[in-house]
Structure formats: structure tokens, C-alpha cells
C-alpha positions in Angstrom: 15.5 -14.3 -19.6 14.8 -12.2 -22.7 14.9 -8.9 -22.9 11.5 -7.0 -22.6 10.1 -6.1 -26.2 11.2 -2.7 -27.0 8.4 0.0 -28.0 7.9 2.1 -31.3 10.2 5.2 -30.9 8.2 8.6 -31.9 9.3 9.7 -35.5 12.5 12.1 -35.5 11.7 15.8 -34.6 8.8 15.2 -32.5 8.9 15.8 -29.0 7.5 13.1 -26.8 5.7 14.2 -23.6 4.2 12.3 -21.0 0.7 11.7 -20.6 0.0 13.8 -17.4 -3.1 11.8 -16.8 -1.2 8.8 -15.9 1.3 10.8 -13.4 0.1 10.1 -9.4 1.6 12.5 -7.7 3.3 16.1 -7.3 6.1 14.8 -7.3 5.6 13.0 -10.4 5.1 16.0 -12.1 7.3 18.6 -11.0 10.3 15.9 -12.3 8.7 15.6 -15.8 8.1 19.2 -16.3 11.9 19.9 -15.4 12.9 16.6 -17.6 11.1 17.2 -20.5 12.5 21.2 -21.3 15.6 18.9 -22.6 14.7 15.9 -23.6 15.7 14.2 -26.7 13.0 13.6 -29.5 14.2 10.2 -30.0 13.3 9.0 -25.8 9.9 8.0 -25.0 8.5 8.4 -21.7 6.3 5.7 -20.4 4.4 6.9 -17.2 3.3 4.6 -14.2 4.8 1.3 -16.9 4.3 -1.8 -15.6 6.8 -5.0 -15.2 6.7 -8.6 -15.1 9.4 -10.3 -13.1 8.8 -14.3 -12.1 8.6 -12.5 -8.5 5.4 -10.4 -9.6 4.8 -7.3 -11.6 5.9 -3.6 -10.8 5.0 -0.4 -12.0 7.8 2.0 -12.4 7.1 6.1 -12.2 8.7 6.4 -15.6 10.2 4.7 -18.0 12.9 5.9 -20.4 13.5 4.1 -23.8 15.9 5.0 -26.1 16.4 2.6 -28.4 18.0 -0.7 -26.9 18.5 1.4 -23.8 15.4 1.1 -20.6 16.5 3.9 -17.8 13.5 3.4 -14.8 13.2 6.9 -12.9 11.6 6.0 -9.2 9.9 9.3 -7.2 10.0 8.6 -3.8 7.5 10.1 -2.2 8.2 9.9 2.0 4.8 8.4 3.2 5.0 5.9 0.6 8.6 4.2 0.2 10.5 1.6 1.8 13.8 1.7 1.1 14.8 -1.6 2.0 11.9 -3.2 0.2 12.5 -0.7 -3.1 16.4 -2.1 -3.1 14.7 -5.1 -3.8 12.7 -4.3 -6.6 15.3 -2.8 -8.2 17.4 -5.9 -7.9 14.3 -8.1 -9.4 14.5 -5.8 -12.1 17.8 -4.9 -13.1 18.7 -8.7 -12.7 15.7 -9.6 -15.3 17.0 -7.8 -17.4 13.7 -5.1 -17.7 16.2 -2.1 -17.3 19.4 -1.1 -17.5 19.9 1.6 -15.1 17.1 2.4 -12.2 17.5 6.3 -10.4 15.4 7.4 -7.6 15.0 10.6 -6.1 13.6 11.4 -2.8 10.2 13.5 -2.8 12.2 16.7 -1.1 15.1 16.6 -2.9 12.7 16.6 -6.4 10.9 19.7 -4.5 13.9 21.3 -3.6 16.7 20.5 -6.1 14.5 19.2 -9.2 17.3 20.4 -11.2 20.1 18.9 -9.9 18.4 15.6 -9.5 17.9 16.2 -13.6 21.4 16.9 -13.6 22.7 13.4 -11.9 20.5 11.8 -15.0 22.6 13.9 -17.4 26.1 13.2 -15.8 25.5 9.3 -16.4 23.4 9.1 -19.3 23.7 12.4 -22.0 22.1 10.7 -24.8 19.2 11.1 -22.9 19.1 15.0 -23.8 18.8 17.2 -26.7 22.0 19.4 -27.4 20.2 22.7 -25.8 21.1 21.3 -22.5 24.7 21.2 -22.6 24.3 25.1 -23.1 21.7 25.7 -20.2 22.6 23.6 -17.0 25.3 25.7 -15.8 22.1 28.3 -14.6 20.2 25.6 -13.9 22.0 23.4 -11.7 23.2 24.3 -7.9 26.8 25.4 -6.9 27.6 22.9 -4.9 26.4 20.1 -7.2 28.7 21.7 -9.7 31.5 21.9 -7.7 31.3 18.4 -6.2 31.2 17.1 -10.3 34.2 19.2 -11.1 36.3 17.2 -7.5 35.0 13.9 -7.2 33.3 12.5 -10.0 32.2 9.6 -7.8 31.4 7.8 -11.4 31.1 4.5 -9.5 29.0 4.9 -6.5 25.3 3.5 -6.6 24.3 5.9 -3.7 25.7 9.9 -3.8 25.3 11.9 -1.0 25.5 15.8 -2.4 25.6 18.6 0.4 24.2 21.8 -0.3 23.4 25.4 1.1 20.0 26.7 1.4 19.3 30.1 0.5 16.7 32.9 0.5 15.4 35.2 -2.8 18.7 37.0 -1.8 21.1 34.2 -2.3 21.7 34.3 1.3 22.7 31.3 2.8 19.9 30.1 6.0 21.5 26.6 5.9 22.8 23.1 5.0 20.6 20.2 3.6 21.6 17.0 1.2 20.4 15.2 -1.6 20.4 11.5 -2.0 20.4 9.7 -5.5 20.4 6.2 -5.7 21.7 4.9 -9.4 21.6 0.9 -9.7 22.9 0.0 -13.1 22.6 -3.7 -14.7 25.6 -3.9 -16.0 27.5 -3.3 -12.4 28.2 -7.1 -11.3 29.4 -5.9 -7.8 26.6 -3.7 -6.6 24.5 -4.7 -3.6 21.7 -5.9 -5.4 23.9 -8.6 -7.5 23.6 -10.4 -3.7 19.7 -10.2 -3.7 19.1 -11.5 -6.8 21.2 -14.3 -6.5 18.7 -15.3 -3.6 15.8 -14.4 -6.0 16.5 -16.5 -8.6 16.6 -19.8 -5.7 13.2 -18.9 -5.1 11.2 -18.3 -8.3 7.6 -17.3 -7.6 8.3 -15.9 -4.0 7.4 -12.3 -2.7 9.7 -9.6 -1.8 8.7 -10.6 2.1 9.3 -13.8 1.7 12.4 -13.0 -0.1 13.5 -10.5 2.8 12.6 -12.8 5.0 14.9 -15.8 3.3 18.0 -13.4 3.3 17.3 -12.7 7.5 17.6 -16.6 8.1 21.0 -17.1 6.0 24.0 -17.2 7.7 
């Protein structure tokens, strides 16, 4: 399959923003507004972008494009997410070639950590970011995000797990939490969703159910 067309990039200097009419959600924008302070002015952001696969069409939060280079960012938002069922998208779409790298944050994590969940964008994927950045995430970013980079850079995994402390206005420490990224890149040939698609492409034309449903029945 051929790679999607790529889109007119914005003319150098100018800072591309997302059109916040498109965005559907809080969480939506709170990552945007965080994103964008350091974005490069050679990325464009394509809110709420729609996909064709031959397994019907998706709309991605946002898409990233610079260049050759398609990053998808996924908000999940609690109510409205199946994770199972979003593993498979991905898969459709990484393995059509649509995107190169998907990320998805949880809703609470973008509420509580927007920052680090910029951050995990930045450790895999700096041309994605202007140069100020590399100067301001140190004050940006938590602690314990920053320690856990500096002793296992986990480079390889497609889900991290990041434990954290939650404090008050005082820096006091009132408890433990997590954050959860999921990274699925196309160019990984061993990742979990290698194994879906190879089902997916058996069954042009069928729907995520009926795919789920063909994977339940194999041996």
C-alpha cells in the first residue's frame, strides 16, 4: 500500500497551531496548549484527521507531519476508549502504512502530568521540537520521570509504566500514582500489533469485531 499523500508544510518561521475548533474534548486541549509552547515551525498539526484503511476509516486526535514523517497522538479519554479495540486500530494503521509512530495518553495522566506525557514525545522523536525546549524541560518535567530517563531508558518498550509522587502547593508528598504511555512504532516488526495485522490483511474489508472475533477462534 502507498504511503498516504503528504500535506503542504507551513513556510519556515511560522508557527503552526491547531485549529481549536476542531479539538473535542478537554483533554484535547490541555495536550495542544502544553505541545505547542515548543513546537517546531516546520510540524503541522492536523486535528480530529481522518484515515482510510481497507478495514474502514479512523480519525486520529492529532496528527503530526513533518516532512516524510506522520506521528498520530491518541487522547484517551476514560468513558470513551477501549483499549483492546484501540490496539487494533493502531495495528490497521501502523501496518498501512498511514503513520509511523502512534502515542496515546490516558485522559488523567494528560490532566495530571501533561508535561511529562510531552516529555515521552520528546525522548523518542526531538525533531519534533524547536531548540527552546532542550533549555526548558528540566522545570517542566516531573522528578521522577527524570530520574527514571537518566536509569532505564526503556528505548524499546511499546508500553512504559512511570511511577510518580503526588504532591501539594508545598511540594509535599500526599501519595503515589502512574502514568501509562503506549508508543507503537511502524518500523518495530516484533511488536504486538505485527500479530494483528497479519490477521487483518486475511480479511480485507472486515471490522475490528469481526477481526477480534477471528483472532478469539484461532488456535
Amino acid at each position: 500500500m502507498n504511503r498516504a499523500q503528504n500535506f503542504d508544510l507551513s513556510v519556515d518561521g511560522a508557527q503552526c497551531h491547531a485549529d481549536r475548533l476542531k479539538l473535542e474534548s478537554p483533554i484535547e486541549t490541555l495536550f495542544i496548549d502544553a505541545f505547542e509552547k515548543y513546537v517546531s515551525s516546520k510540524v503541522e498539526i492536523y486535528p480530529q484527521h481522518e484515515v482510510q484503511t481497507p478495514w474502514g476509516m479512523f480519525r486520529l486526535d492529532f496528527l503530526l507531519q513533518l516532512g516524510e514523517k506522520r506521528i498520530a497522538i491518541e487522547c484517551d479519554g476514560k468513558d470513551f476508549h477501549d483499549a483492546y479495540r484501540d490496539e487494533w486500530r493502531d495495528a490497521l494503521m501502523l501496518g498501512s502504512n498511514l503513520t509511523d509512530s502512534i502515542y496515546r495518553f490516558r485522559g488523567k495522566d494528560l490532566f495530571w502530568n501533561v508535561n511529562d506525557c510531552v516529555h515521552l514525545i520528546y525522548f523518542y522523536d526531538k525533531d519534533l521540537f524547536n531548540s527552546r525546549y532542550q533549555y526548558n524541560y528540566s522545570r517542566l518535567i516531573t522528578e521522577d520521570l527524570q530520574e527514571r530517563l537518566d536509569e532505564d531508558p526503556f528505548v524499546d518498550q511499546e508500553t512504559h509504566w512511570i511511577d510518580y509522587a503526588i504532591r501539594d502547593e508545598n511540594n509535599r508528598m500526599t501519595g503515589m500514582a502512574n502514568l501509562v504511555i503506549h508508543r507503537r512504532c511502524q518500523a518495530d516488526k516484533k511488536a504486538f500489533w505485527n500479530s494483528l495485522f497479519s490477521i487483518a490483511e486475511q480479511n480485507h474489508g472486515a471490522s475490528i469485531e469481526q477481526l477480534i472475533s477471528l483472532k478469539e477462534r484461532k488456535p
